[in-house]
C-alpha positions as CSV (number, residue, x, y, z in Angstrom):
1,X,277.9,101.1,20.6
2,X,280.8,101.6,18.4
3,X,281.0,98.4,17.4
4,X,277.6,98.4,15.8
5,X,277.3,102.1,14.4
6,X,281.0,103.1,14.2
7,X,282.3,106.3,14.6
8,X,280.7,109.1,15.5
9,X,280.7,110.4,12.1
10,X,279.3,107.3,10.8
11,X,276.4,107.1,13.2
12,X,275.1,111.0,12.0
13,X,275.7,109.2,8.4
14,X,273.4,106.5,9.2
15,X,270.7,108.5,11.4
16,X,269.9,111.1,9.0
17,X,266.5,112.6,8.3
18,X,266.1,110.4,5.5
19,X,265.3,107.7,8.3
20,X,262.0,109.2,9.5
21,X,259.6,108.2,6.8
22,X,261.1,103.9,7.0
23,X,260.9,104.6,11.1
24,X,257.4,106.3,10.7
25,X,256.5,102.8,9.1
26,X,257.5,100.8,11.8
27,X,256.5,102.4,14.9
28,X,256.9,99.2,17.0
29,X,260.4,98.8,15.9
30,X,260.5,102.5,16.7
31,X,259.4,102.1,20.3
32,X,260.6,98.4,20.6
33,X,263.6,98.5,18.9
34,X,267.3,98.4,20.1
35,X,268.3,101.9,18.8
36,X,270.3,103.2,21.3
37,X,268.6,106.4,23.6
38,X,270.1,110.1,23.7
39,X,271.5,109.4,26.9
40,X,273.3,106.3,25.7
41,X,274.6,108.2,22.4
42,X,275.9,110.9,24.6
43,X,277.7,108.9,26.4
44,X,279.1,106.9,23.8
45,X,280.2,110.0,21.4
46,X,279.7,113.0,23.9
47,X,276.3,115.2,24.3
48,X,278.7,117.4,21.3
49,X,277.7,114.7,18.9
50,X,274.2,114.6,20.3
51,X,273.2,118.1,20.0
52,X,275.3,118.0,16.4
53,X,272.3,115.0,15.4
54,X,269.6,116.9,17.0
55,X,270.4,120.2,15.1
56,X,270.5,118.0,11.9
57,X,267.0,117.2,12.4
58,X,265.8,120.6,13.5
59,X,267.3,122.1,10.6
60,X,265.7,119.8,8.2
61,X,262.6,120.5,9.5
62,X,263.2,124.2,9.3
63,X,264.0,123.5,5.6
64,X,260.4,121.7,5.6
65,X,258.2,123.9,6.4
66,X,256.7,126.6,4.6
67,X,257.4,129.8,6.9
68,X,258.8,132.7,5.8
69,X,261.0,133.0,9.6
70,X,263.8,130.1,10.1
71,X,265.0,129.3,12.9
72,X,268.0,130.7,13.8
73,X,271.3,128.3,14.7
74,X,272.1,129.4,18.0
75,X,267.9,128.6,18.6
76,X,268.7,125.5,17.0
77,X,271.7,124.7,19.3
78,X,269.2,126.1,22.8
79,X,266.4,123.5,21.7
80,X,268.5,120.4,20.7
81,X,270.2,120.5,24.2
82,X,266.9,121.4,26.2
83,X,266.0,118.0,24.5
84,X,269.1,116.1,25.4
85,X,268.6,117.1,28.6
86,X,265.0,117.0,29.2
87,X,264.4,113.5,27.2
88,X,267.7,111.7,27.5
89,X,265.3,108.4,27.6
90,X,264.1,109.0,24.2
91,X,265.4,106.9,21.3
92,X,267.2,107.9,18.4
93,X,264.6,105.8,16.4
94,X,261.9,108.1,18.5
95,X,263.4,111.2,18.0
96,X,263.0,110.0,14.1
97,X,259.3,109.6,14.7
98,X,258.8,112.2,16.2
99,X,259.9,114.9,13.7
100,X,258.6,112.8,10.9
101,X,255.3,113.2,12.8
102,X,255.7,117.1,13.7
103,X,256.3,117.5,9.6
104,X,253.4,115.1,9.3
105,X,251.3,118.0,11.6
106,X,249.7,115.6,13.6
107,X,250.5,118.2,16.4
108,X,249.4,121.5,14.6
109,X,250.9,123.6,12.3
110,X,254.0,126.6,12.5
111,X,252.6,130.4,12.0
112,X,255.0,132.4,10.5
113,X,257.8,130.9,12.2
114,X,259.5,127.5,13.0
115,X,258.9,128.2,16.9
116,X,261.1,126.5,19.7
117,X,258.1,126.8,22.2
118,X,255.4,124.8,19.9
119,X,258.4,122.0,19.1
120,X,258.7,121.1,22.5
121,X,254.9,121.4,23.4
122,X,255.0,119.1,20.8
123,X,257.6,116.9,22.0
124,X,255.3,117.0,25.3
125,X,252.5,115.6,23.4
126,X,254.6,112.7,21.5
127,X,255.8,111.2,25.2
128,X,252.3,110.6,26.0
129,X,251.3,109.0,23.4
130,X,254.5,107.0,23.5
131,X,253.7,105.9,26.6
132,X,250.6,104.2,25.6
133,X,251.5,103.2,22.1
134,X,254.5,101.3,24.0
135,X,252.0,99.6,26.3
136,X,249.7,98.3,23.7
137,X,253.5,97.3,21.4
138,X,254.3,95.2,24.4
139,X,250.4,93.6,25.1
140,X,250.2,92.9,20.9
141,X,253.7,91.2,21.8
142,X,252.5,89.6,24.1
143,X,249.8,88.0,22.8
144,X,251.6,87.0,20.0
145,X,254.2,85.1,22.3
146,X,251.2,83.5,23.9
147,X,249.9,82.4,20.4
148,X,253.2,80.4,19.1
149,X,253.5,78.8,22.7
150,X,252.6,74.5,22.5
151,X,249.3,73.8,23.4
152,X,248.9,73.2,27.0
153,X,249.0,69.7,28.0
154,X,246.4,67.5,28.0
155,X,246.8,65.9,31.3
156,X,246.4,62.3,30.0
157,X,248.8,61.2,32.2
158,X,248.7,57.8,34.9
159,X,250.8,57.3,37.8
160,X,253.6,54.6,38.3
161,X,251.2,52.2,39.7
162,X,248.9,52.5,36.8
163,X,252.0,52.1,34.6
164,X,253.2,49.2,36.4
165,X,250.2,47.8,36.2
166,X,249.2,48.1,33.0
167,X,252.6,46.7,32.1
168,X,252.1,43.8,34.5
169,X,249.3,42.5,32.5
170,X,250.8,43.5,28.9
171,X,253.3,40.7,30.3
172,X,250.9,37.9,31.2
173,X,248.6,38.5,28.2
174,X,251.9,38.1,26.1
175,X,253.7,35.5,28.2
């Protein structure tokens, strides 16, 4: 994993917020894709860079919305590892999704506050639709594998004796 993001430092350079809108575009590559999952990132820079990543994006959400009540840090910190360790399967490229989604409000809206509580009622909701958006990623896949396949054969085919024959008299009509 190093070899293809680098350092630790250099992967939270590359996975920044900024990502979300170009990953929202792409949702297959998003769900499809070979961006590594939480669980894989922690164990290739430590669940410290992990919950470092996941704060980033919970903080630029709380700079997003409009609430007068921010989250605090330590809040911050409590939620990015209930996430690490509740959805360690997750992809960084979902993670990026997701928030762009939550700031989207395609799962409601915040009230007063950026609440822990409604992010991961939120996240709830974003698994199951992953699940199925996944499953219909893979059957347009699918299909689409199926559609650049060769025709089937045509079964014009003859056997060895038809050959033979059929050579057997190419011979005395020519000889």
């Amino acid at each position: 994993m190093r070899g293809r993001y680098g350092s630790a430092e250099q992967f939270l350079k590359l996975f920044t917020p900024d990502l979300q809108i170009a990953t929202a575009r792409n949702e297959a590559r998003a769900y499809l894709g070979s961006a590594p999952s939480l669980a894989v990132l922690a164990e290739g820079y430590g669940w410290q860079t992990v919950i470092v990543w996941l704060c980033i994006m919970i903080e630029n959400l709380n700079n997003f919305t409009g609430v007068r009540e921010k989250m605090p840090v330590a809040r911050q910190r409590d939620l990015a590892t209930l996430i690490l360790a509740e959805y360690p399967s997750l992809k960084a490229s979902e993670i990026l999704l997701f928030f762009h989604r939550l700031k989207c409000g395609r799962y409601g809206r915040f009230y007063g506050m950026v609440d822990a509580l409604f992010i991961t009622s939120s996240l709830l909701q974003f698994s199951e639709q992953r699940r199925t958006d996944i499953i219909r990623y893979k059957e347009e896949q699918s299909r689409a594998e199926k559609s650049a396949l060769p025709p089937p054969d045509t079964g014009n085919y003859i056997t060895r004796e038809e050959y033979l024959e059929q050579k057997r008299l190419k011979e005395n009509k020519n000889g």
